[in-house]
Residue frames relative to the residue before (quaternion, step in Angstrom):
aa qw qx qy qz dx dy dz
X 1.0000 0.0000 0.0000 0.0000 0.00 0.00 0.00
X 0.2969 -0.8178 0.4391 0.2239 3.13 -1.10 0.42
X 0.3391 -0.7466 0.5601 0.1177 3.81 -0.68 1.13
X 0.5504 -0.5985 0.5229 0.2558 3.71 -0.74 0.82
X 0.3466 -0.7347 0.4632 0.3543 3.13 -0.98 -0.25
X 0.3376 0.5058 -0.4801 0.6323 3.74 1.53 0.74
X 0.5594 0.5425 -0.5400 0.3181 3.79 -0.09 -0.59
X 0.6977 0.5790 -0.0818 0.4139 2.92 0.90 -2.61
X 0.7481 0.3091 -0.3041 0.5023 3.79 0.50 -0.79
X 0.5515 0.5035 -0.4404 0.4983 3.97 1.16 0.07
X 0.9098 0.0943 -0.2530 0.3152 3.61 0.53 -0.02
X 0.1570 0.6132 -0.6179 0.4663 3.06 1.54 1.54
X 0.7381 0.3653 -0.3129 0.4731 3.59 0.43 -1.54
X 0.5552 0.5440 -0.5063 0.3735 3.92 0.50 -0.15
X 0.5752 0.7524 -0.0846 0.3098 3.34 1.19 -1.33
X 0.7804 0.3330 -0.0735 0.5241 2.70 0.68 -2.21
X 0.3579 0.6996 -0.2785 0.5522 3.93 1.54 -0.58
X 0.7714 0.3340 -0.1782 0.5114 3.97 0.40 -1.10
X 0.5494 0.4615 -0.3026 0.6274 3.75 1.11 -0.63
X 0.5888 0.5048 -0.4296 0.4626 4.07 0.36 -0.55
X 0.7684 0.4932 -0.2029 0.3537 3.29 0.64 -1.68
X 0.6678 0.3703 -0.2637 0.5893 3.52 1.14 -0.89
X 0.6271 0.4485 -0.5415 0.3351 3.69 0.30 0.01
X 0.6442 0.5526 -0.1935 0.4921 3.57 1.60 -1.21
X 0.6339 0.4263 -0.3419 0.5473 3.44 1.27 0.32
X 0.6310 0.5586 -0.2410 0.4814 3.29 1.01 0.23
X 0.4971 0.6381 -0.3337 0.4841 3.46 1.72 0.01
X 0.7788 -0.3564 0.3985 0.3280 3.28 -1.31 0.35
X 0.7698 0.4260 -0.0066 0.4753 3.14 0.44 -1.76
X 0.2039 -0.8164 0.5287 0.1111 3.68 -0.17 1.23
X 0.5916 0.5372 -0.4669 0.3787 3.63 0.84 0.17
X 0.4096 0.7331 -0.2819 0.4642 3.66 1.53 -0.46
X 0.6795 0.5797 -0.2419 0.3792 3.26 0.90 -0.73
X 0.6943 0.4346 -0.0460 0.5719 3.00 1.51 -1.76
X 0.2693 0.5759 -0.6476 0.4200 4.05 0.66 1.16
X 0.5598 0.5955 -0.4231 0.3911 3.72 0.10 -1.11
X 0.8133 0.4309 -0.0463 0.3883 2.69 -0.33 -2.51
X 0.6521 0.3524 -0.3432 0.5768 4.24 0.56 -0.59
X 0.7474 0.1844 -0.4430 0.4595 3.76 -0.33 -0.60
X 0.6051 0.4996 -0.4720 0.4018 4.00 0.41 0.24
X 0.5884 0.4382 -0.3311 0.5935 3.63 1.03 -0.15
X 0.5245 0.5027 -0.4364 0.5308 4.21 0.88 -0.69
X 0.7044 0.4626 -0.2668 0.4675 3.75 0.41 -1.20
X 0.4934 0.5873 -0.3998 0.5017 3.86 0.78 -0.26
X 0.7305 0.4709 -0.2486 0.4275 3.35 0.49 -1.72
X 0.5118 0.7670 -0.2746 0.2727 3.00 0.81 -1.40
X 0.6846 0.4424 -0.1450 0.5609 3.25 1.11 -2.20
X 0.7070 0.5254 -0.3674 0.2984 3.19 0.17 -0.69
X 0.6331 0.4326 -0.2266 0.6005 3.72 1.53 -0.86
X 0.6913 0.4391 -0.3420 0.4607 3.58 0.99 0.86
X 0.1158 0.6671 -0.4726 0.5642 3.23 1.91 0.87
X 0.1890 -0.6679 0.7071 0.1346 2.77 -1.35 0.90
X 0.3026 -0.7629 0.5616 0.1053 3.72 -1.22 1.05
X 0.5045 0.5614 -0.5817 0.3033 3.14 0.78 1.18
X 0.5023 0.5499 -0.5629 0.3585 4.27 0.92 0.60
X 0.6993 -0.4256 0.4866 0.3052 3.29 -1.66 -0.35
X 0.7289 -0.5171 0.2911 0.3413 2.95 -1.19 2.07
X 0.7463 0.3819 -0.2333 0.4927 4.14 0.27 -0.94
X 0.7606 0.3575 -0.2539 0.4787 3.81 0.81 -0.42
X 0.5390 0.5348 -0.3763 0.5308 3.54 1.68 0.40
X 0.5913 0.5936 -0.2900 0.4625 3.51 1.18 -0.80
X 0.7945 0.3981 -0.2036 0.4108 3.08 0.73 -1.35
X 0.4691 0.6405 -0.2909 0.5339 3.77 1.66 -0.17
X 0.7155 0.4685 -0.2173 0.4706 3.16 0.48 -1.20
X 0.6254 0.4437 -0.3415 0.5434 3.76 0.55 -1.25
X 0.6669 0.5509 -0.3617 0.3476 3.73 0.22 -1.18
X 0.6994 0.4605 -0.3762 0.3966 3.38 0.84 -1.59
X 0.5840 0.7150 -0.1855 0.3366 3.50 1.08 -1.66
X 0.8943 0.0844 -0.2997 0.3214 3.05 1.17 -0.47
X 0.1239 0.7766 -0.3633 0.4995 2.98 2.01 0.93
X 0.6457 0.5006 -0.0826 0.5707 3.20 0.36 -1.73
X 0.8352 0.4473 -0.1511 0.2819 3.90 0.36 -0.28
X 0.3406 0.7878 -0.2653 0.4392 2.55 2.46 -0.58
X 0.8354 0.3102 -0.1887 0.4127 4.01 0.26 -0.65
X 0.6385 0.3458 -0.4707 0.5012 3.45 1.56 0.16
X 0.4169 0.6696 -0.4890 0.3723 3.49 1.19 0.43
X 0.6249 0.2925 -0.2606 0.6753 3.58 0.89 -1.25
X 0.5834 0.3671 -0.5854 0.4269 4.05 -0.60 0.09
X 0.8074 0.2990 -0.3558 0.3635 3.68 0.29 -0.42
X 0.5760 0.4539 -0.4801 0.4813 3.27 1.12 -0.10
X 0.5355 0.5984 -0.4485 0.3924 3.49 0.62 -0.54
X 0.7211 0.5404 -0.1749 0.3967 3.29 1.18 -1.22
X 0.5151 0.5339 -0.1940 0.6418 3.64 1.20 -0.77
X 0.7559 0.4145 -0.3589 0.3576 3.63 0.17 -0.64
X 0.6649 0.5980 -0.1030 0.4356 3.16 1.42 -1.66
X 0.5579 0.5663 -0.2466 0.5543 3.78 1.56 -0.69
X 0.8220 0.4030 -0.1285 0.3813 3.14 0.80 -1.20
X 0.4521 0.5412 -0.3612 0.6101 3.59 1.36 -0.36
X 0.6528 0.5850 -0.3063 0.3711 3.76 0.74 -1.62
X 0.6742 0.6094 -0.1186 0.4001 3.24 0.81 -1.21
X 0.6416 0.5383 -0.1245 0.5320 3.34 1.06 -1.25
X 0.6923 0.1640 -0.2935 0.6385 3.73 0.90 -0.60
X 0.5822 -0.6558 0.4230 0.2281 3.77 0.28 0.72
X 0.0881 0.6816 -0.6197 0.3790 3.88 1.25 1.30
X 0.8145 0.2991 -0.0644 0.4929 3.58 0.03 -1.25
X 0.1304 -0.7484 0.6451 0.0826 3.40 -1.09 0.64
């Protein structure tokens, strides 16, 4: 099959992004970890303040939740990624 060549550079940078996150979960510092996971949740919000607010009170709710949790999907796996990587870290005694 052929893969574009936007596909291919969308999941290097997806990639190279996941290798950031586990390397920054592997520091000392446990707040390092949580850059990923917070500007991915800012970018959530973001979407949500780009709703337009011109539907009906019940078809905004239901948009908004939907987008929110769309939009939420990758700080879900950055924190697991992040939780997993601490904890393994921990276990061989890297991290006090």
């Amino acid at each position: 099959m052929y893969l574009p060549v936007r596909t291919i550079i969308a999941l290097l940078f997806f990639v190279a992004i996941i290798l950031l996150q586990i390397f920054l979960c592997k520091r000392k510092n446990k707040w390092l970890g949580l850059i990923i996971p917070i500007i991915s949740f800012v970018f959530s919000i973001l979407w949500i303040l780009g709703i337009p607010y011109y539907l009906s009170m019940s078809a905004l709710t239901l948009k908004i939740i939907i987008v929110f949790i769309i939009a939420n999907i990758p700080t879900a796996i950055f924190l697991t990624i992040y939780f997993i990587v601490r904890n393994n870290t921990k276990k061989m005694g890297l991290i006090k």
